[in-house]
KEVEX-203978 format. One record per residue (C-alpha): residue number from 1; residue in three letters; x, y, z. Coordinates in pm, 1 decimal. Layout:
<atom dodren="NUM" miti="Ala" xx="X" yy="Y" zz="Z"/>
...
//
This chain:
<atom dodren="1" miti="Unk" xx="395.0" yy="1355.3" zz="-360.0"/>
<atom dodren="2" miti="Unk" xx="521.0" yy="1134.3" zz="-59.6"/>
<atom dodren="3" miti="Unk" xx="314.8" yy="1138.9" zz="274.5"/>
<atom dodren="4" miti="Unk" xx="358.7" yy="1042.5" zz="608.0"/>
<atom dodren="5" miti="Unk" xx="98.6" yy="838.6" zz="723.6"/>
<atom dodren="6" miti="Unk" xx="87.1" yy="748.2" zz="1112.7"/>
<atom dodren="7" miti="Unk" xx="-167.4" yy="625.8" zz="1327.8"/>
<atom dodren="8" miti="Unk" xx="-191.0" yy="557.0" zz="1728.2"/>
<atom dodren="9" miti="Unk" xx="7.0" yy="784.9" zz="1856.6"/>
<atom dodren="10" miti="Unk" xx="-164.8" yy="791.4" zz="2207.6"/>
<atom dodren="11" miti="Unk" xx="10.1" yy="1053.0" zz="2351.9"/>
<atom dodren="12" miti="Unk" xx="347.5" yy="979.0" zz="2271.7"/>
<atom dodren="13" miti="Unk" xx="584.9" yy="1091.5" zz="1988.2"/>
<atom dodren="14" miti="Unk" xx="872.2" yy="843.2" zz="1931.1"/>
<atom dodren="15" miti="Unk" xx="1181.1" yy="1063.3" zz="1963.2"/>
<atom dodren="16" miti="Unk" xx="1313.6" yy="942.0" zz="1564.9"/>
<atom dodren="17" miti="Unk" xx="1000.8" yy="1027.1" zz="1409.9"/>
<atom dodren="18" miti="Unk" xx="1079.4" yy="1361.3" zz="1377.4"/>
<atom dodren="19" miti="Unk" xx="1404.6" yy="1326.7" zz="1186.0"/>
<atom dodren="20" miti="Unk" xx="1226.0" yy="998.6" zz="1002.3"/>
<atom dodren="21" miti="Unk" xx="950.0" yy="1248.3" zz="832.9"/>
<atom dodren="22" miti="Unk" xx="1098.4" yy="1552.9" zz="797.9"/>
<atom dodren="23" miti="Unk" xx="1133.8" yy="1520.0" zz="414.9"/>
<atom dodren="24" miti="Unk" xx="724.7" yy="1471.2" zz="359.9"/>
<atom dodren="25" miti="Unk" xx="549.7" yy="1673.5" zz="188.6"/>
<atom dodren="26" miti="Unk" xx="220.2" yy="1627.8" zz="355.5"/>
<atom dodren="27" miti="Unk" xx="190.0" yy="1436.8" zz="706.0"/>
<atom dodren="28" miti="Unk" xx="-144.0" yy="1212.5" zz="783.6"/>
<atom dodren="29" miti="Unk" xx="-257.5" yy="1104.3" zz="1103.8"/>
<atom dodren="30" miti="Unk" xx="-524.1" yy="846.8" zz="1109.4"/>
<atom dodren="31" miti="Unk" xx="-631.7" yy="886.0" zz="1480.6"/>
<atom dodren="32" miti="Unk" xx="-567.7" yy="849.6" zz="1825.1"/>
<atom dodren="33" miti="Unk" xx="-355.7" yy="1142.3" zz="1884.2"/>
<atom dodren="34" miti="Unk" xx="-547.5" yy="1191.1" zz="2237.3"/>
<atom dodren="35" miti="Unk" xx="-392.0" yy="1524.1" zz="2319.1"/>
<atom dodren="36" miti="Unk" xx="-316.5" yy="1872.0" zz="2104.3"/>
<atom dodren="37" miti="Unk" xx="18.5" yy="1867.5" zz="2204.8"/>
<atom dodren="38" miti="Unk" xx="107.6" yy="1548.4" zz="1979.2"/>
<atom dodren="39" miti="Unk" xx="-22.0" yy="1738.4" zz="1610.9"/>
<atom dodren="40" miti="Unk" xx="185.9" yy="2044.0" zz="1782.7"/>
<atom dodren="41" miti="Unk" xx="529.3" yy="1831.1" zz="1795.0"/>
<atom dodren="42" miti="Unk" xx="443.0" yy="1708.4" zz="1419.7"/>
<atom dodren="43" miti="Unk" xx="290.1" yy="2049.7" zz="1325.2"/>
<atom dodren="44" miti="Unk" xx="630.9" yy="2200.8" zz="1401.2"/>
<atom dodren="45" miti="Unk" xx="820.5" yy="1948.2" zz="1176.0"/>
<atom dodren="46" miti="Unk" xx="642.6" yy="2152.4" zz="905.5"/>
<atom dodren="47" miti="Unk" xx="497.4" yy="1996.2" zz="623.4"/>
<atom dodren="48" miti="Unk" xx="84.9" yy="2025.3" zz="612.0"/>
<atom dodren="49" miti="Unk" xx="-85.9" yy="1812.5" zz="832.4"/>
<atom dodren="50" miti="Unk" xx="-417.6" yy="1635.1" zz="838.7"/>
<atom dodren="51" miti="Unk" xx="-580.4" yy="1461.2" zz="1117.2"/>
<atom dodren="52" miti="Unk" xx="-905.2" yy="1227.0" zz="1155.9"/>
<atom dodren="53" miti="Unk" xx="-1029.0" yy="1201.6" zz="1508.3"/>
<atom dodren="54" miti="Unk" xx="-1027.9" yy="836.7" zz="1670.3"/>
<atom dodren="55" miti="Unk" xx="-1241.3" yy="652.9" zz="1933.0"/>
<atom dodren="56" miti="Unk" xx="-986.6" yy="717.1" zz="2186.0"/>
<atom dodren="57" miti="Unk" xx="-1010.9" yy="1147.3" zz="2079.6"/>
<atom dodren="58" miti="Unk" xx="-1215.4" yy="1406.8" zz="2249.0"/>
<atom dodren="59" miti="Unk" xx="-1118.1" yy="1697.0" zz="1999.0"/>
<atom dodren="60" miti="Unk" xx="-1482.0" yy="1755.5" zz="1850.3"/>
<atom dodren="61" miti="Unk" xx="-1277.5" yy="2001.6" zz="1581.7"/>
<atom dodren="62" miti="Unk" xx="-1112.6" yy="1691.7" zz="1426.8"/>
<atom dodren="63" miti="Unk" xx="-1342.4" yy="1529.1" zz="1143.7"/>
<atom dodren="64" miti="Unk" xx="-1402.6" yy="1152.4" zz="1152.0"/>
<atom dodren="65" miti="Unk" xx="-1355.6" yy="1109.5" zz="826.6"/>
<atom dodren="66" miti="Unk" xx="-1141.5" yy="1344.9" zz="545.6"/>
<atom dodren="67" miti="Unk" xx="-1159.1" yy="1250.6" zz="158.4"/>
<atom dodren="68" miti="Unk" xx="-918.7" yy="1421.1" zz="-29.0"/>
<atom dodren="69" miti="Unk" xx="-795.9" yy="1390.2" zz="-377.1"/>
<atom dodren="70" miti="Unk" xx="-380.6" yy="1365.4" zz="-477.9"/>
<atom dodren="71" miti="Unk" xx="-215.1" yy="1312.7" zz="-778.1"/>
<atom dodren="72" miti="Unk" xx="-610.0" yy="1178.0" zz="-924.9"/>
<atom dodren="73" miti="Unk" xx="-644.1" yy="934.4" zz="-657.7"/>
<atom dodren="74" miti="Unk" xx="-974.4" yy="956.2" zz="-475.3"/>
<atom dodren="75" miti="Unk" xx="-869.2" yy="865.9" zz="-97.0"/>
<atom dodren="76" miti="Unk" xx="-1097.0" yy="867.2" zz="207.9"/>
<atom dodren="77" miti="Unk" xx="-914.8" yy="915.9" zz="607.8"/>
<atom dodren="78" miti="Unk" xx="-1080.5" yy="725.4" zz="862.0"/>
<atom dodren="79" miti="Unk" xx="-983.8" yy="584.8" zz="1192.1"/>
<atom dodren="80" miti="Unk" xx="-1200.9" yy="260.1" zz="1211.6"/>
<atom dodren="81" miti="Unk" xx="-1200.6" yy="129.9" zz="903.1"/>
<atom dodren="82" miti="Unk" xx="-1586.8" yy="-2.9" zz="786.3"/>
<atom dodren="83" miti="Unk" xx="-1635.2" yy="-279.5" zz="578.5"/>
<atom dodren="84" miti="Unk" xx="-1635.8" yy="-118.7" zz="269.7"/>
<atom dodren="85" miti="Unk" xx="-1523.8" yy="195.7" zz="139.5"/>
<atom dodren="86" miti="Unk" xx="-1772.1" yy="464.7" zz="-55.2"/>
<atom dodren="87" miti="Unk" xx="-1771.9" yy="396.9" zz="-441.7"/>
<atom dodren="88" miti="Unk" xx="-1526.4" yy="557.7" zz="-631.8"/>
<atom dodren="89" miti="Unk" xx="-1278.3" yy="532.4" zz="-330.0"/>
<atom dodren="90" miti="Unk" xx="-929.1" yy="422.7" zz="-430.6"/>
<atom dodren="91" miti="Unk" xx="-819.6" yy="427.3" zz="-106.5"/>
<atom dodren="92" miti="Unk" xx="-906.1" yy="418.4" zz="233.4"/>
<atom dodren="93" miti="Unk" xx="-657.2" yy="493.8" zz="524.4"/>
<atom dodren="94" miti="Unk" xx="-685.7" yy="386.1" zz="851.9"/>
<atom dodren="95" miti="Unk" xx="-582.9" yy="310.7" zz="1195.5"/>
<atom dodren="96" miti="Unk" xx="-754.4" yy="182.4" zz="1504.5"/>
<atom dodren="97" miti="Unk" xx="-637.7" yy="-212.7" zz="1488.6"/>
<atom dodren="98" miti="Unk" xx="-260.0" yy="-76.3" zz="1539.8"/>
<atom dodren="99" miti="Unk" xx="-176.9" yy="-365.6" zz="1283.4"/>
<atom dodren="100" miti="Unk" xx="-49.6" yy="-271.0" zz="960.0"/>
<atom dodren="101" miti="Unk" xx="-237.5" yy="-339.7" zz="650.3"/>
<atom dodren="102" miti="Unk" xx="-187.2" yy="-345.6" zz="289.2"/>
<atom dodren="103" miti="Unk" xx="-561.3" yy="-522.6" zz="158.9"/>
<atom dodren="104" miti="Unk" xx="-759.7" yy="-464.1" zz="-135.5"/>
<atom dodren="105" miti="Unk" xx="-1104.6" yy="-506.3" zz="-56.5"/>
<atom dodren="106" miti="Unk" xx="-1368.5" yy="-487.0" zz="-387.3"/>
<atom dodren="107" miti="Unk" xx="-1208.7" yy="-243.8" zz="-604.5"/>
<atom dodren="108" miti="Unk" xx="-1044.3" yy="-1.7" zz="-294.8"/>
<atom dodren="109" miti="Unk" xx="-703.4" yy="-59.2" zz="-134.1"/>
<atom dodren="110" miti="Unk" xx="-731.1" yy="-45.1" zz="209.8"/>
<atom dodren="111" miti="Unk" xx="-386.3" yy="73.2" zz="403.7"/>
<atom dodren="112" miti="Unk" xx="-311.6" yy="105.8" zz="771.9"/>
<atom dodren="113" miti="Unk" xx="70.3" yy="227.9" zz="908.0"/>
<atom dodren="114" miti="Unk" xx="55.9" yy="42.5" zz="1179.6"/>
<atom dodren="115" miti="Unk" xx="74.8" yy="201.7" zz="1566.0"/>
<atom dodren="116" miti="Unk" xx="392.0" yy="364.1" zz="1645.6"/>
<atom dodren="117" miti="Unk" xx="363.0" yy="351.1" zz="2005.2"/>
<atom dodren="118" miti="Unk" xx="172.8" yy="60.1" zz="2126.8"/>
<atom dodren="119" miti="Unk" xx="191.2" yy="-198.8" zz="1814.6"/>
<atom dodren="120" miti="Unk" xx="-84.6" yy="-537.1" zz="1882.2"/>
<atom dodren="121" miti="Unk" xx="-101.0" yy="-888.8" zz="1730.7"/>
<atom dodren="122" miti="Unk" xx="312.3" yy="-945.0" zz="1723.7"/>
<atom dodren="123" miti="Unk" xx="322.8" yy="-600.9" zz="1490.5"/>
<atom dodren="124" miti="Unk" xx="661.2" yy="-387.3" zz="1488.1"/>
<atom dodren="125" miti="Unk" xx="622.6" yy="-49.7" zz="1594.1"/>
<atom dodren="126" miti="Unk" xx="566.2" yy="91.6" zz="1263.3"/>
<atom dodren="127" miti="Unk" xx="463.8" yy="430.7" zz="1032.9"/>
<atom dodren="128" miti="Unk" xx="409.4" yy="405.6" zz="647.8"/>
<atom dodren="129" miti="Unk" xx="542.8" yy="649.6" zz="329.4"/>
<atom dodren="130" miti="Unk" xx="257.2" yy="696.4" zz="79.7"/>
<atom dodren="131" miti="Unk" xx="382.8" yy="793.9" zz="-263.0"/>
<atom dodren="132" miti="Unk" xx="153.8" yy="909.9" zz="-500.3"/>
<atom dodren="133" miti="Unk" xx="168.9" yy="1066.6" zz="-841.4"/>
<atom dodren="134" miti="Unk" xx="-26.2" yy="1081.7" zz="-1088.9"/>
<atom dodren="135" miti="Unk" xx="-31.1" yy="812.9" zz="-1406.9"/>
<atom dodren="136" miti="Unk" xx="152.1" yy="575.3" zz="-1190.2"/>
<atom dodren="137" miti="Unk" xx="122.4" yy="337.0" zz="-906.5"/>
<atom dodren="138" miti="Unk" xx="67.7" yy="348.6" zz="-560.3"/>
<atom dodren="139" miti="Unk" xx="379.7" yy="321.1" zz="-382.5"/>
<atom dodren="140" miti="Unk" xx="311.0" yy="211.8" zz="27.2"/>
<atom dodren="141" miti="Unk" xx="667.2" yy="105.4" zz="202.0"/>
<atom dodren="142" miti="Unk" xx="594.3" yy="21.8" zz="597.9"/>
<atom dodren="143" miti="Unk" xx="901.6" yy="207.5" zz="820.7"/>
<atom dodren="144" miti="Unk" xx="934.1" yy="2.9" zz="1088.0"/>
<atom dodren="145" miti="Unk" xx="1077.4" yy="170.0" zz="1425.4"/>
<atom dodren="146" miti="Unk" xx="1367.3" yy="23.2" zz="1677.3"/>
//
């Protein structure tokens, strides 16, 4: 299974994205959307979509926090990451610091795309591909934009 996992869009849909994650078979975003319109440009990309509200979000429909299992991984959406993720987490997706992030904190890997509209700290406009499947290893590869 490879996923699209993008964070901070504020608003704004880079005009490559589209073309960039048309092949994925699920899309993530981590938060920040701040309008409907945003999941509707992805939406009609068409893989399945899931989306955690962020702090910058009004939606009350989006959940703060998804945890979903894929390929036997237990992995927990967020949008401000906490300190440390529930037990039995494997990994925990975020946003919000719109600096990518590739950690392993305890016994969780915590993982973060990046912002792909209004990057902070020197970071590269950036989304991530999550590969998963099952009996093997993670596979996270940052995409950064131009």
């Amino acid at each position: 299974m490879r996923i699209a996992v993008i964070s901070d869009t504020h608003d704004r849909v880079p005009p490559q994205l589209p073309a960039l994650i048309a092949e994925a078979d699920e899309i993530w975003h981590l938060g920040d959307v701040c309008h409907e319109f945003v999941l509707d440009e992805l939406r009609a990309i068409g893989p399945s979509m899931k989306v955690v509200r962020g702090n910058c979000d009004s939606c009350m429909a989006w959940p703060l926090t998804l945890v979903l299992e894929r390929a036997n991984f237990k992995i927990q959406l967020v949008h401000i990451p906490p300190a440390l993720a529930p037990p039995g987490t494997d990994l925990l997706l975020h946003g919000h610091t719109h600096v990518p992030r590739d950690e392993m904190v305890v016994a969780t890997r915590f993982l973060n795309p990046g912002c792909l509209t209004r990057p902070n700290r020197g970071a590269p406009r950036s989304f991530a591909w999550l590969t998963l499947e099952e009996g093997k290893r993670i596979a996270w590869e940052l995409c950064v934009l131009r």
